[in-house]
N, C-alpha and C positions, 0 to 999 in steps of 0.2 A: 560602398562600391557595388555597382548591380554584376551579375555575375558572368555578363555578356559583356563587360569592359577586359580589356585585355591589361595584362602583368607582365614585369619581363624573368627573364627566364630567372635571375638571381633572387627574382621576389617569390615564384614559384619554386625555387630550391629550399629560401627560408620558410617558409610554409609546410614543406612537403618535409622537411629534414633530411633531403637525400640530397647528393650533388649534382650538380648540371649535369654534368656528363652520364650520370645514372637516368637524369630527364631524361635525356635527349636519346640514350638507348631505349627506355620505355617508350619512350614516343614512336621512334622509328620503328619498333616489333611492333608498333601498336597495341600495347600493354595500356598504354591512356591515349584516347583521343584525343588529339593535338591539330587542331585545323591550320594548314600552312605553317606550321613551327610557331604559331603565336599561342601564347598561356594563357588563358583564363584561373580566373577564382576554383571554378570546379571542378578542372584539370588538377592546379594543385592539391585540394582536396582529396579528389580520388588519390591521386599517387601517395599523398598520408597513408591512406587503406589502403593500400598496397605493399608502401614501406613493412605497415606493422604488419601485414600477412604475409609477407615475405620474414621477418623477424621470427613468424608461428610455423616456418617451415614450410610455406606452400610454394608449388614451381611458377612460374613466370607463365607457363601453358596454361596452365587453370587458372591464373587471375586472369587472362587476356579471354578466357572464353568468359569467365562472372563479369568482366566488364562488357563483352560486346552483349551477354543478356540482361542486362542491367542490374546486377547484384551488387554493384559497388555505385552505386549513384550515392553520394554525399556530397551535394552541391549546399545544399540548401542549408545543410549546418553550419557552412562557413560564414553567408550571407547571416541567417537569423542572429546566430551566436556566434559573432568572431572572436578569439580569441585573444583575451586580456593576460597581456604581460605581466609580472613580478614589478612592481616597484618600490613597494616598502617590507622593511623587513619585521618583523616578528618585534623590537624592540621599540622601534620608531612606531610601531602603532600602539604598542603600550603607553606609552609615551603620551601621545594623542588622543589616544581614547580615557586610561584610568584604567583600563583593565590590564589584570595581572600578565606577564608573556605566556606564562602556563595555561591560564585560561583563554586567551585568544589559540593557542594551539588545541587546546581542546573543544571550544565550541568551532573550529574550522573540521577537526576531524568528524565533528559530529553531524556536520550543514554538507560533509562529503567533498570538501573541500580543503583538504590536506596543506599544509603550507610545504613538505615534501624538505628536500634536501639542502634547498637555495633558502628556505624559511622567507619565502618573502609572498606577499598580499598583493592583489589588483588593488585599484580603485576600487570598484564595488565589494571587495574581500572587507577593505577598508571601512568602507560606508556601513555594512553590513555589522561589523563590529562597533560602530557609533550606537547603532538602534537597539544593541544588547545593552550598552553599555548605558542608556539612556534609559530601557524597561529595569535596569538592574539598580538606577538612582532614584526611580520611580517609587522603587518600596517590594517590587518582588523580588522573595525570597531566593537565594542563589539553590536551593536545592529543587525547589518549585521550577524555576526556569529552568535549569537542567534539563528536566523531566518535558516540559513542554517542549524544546529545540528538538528534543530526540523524535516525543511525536509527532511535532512537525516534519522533520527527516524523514522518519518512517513513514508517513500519511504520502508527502509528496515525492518519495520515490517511486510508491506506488503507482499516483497517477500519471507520472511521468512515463513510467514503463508501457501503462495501459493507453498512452496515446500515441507512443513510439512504433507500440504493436499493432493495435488496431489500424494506424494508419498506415504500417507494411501491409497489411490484412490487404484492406480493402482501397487502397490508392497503388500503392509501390507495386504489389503481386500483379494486379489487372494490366496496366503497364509494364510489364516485362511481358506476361501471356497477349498483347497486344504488337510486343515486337517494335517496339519505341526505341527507336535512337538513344545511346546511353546518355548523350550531355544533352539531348531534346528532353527525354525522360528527367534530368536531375533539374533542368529548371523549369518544369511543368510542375516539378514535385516542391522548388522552391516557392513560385508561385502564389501553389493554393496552401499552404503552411503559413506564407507571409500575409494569406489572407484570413488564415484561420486563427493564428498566434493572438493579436488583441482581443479578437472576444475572450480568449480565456481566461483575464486578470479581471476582468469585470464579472465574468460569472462566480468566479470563486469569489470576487466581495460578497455578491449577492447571496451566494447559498451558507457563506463563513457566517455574516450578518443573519441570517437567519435559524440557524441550528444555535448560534452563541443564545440569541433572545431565546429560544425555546429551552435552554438548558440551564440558564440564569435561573427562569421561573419554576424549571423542575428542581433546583438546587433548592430555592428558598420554600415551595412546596415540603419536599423533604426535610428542610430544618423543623419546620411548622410541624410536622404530623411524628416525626422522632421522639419519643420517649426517652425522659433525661433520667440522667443517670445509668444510662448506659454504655458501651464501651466507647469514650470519647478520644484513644490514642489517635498520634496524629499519623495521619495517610489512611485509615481507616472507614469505610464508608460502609454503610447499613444498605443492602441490594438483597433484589431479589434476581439469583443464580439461575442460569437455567442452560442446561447442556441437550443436544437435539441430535440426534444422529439418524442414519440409515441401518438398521439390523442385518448379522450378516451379510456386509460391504464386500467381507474379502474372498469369500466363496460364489457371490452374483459374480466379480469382476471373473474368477476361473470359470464360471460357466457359461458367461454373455460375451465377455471380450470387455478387453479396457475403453473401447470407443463407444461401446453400448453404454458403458459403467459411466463415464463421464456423462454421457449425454443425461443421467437419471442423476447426477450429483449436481449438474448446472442449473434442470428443470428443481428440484428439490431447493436448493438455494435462494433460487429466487423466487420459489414460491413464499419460501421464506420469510424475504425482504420484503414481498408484494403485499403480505397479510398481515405481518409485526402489528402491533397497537403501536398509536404513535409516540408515546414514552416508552418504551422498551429502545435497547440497541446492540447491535448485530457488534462484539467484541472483537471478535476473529474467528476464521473457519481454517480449518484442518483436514483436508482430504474433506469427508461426508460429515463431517464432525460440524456444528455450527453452533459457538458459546453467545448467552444473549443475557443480557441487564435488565433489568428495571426495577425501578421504586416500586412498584404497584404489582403485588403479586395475586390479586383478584383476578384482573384483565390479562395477566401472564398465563395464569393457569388456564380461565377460562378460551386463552387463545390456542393454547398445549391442545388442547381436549378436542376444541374446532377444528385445527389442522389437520390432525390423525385421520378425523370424518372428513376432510377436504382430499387429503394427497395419496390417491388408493394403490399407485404405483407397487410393486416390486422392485425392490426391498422395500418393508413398511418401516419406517420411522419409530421413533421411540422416544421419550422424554423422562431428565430430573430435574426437578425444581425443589431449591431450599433457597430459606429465608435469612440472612444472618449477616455479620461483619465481615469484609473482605478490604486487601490490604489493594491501593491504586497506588501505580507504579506506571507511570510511561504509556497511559492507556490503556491498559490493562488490568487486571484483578488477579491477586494470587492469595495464597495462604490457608491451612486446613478445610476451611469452607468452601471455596473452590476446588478442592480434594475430596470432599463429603459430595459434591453434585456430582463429579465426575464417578463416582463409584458407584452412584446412585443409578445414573445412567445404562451403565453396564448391567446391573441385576434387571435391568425392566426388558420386557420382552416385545415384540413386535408390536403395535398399533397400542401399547400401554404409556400411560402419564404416570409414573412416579414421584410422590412428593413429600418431604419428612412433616412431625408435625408441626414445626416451625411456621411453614407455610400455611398449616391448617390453623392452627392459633389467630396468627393474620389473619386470614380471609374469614373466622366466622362464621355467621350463620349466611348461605349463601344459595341464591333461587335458583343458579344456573347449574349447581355443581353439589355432585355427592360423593365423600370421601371413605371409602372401604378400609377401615387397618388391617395388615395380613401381619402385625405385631415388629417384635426385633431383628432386623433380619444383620448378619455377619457380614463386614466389610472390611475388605484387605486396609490395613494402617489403622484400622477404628478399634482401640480394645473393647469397648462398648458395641452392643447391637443398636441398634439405630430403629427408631420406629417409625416407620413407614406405610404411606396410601397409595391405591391405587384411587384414583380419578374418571369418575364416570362424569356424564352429564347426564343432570337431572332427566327423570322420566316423568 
């Protein structure tokens, strides 16, 4: 239904979850724009957002002023994504699928998709459960998938957010400082969303498709050049660590201001991202803090060493790099070795590369790069001193 067709008032009540009579006084304060007593799609809509900011304790005054500056325009989520009703229950798709009821509640909790108090699935809640339940007869491992649902969760909440925002950023804001009519404004805004929405399942093939082929080939790289008989438990993988911060973050922020401080933690980031070697990978970042992978701690190091000489800013940067077994979990890396970099990190000082000799072992005899030992140096959780390089490049 496009969202300039009209509703009547009882289909805009179920929609909205308030009662007609509640409409009808919103409408007449003009709390929602209601052209001649007829409903539309993102009349009802907005009054949802209203309902529930009223439920958050906000007056009737201040939504009717967010609504005539357009702060409440949610047209276009009714249109793109209408909402799917309950109709099977937690049992009956067990049933249908082969999966347990426990684990369809759990992989719904995980996909962010709760089955809630009614315990019952859409259609596509449904459908959704078939495709686990078909990768799961396929031969992958139930702990394995696990692990993968969750990073998929995690990855695409992410971008979801990042396009919810940007698109308030730079579409929704300019139209309200434009002074757009609020139901003008929510389907301008439906509009160019309904025209932006399908590119984005084909770009994610495209870019999904192409990072899988490059990680496949780093995977079997990495079996090749692994050294057997070494730690083979399972979830364990053989990396090279590498933690990268800003020095002295939290004394720049007291003396610059926090908007200065981000501007110098977004520029650092993505210089980051811009100069990585293309096998290396950006784990997660922390405040100024930015954790990064890879097989190949030659091209790591020698990238540690370039950037320092690249990024001359205030606060200088700092780096640890070790070599060694780290436990993978949900995309992630955790376990002692990821505690030895992180400490490592911490002892090194402004425009300095630190790296144990693990790394130095690896990497060898090397043209680009010359490693100083300053000996064992003491690290919080390490009963041992830890022996440690600084990282020049070659002169």
């Amino acid at each position: 239904m496009a969202s300039n067709e009209y509703i009547s008032l009882s289909e805009a009540s179920r929609r909205a979850g308030v009662s007609t009579g509640t409409l009808k006084r919103w409408a007449e304060e003009k709390v929602i724009p209601v052209k001649r007593g007829r409903w539309t799609t993102v009349a009802a809509a907005q009054a949802r957002v209203v309902a529930r900011m009223r439920e958050r304790g906000h007056s009737l005054e201040d939504l009717k002023r967010a609504g005539r500056e357009g702060k409440l325009a949610f047209g276009l989520a009714e249109e793109l994504f209408p909402p799917q009703e309950g109709e099977f229950s937690v049992e009956e798709a067990a049933a249908e699928t082969g999966l347990e009821p426990e684990l369809i509640e759990r992989l719904q909790m995980m996909l962010g998709t709760p089955t809630g108090r009614e315990r019952a699935l859409s259609k596509s809640d449904l459908e959704a459960m078939h495709n686990c339940a078909r990768i799961l007869e396929a031969g992958m491992p139930l702990v394995a998938f696990l692990q993968l649902v969750r990073v998929y969760a995690q990855s695409l909440r992410r971008i979801a957010d990042a396009e919810v925002r940007l698109f308030h950023l730079y579409v929704h804001e300019p139209l309200i400082r434009d002074g757009v009519p609020e139901l003008e404004m929510a389907e301008e805004m439906e509009g160019l969303a309904a025209d932006l929405l399908p590119q984005a399942t084909p770009l994610f093939e495209y870019m999904h498709s192409r990072y899988l082929r490059f990680f496949i080939e780093q995977d079997v790289v990495g079996h090749m050049e692994s050294e057997l008989g070494r730690d083979t438990s399972l979830g364990r993988v053989l990396v090279t660590l590498c933690f990268i911060d800003l020095t002295g973050f939290v004394r720049y922020t007291e003396e610059e201001g926090e908007e200065e401080a981000l501007d110098v933690v977004e520029r650092f980031i993505e210089t980051v991202e811009a100069t990585l070697p293309a096998e290396a990978t950006i784990v997660k970042t922390i405040g100024d803090e930015v954790m990064i992978v890879s097989p190949e701690p030659a091209s790591l190091t020698e990238w540690a060493v370039g950037f320092l000489a690249l990024f001359q800013e205030r606060p200088q940067p700092r780096v640890g790099i070790h070599h060694g077994y780290a436990v993978y979990r949900d995309g992630d890396y955790f376990g002692t070795e990821v505690n030895l970099v992180h400490r490592i990190v911490n002892r090194a000082l402004g425009g300095e590369v630190l790296v144990t000799d693990r790394v130095v072992e690896s990497i060898g005899k090397s043209d680009y790069l010359q490693f100083e030992p300053i000996g064992g140096v003491e690290l919080k959780g390490f009963p041992q001193p830890t022996p440690l390089y600084v990282v020049r490049p070659s002169s």
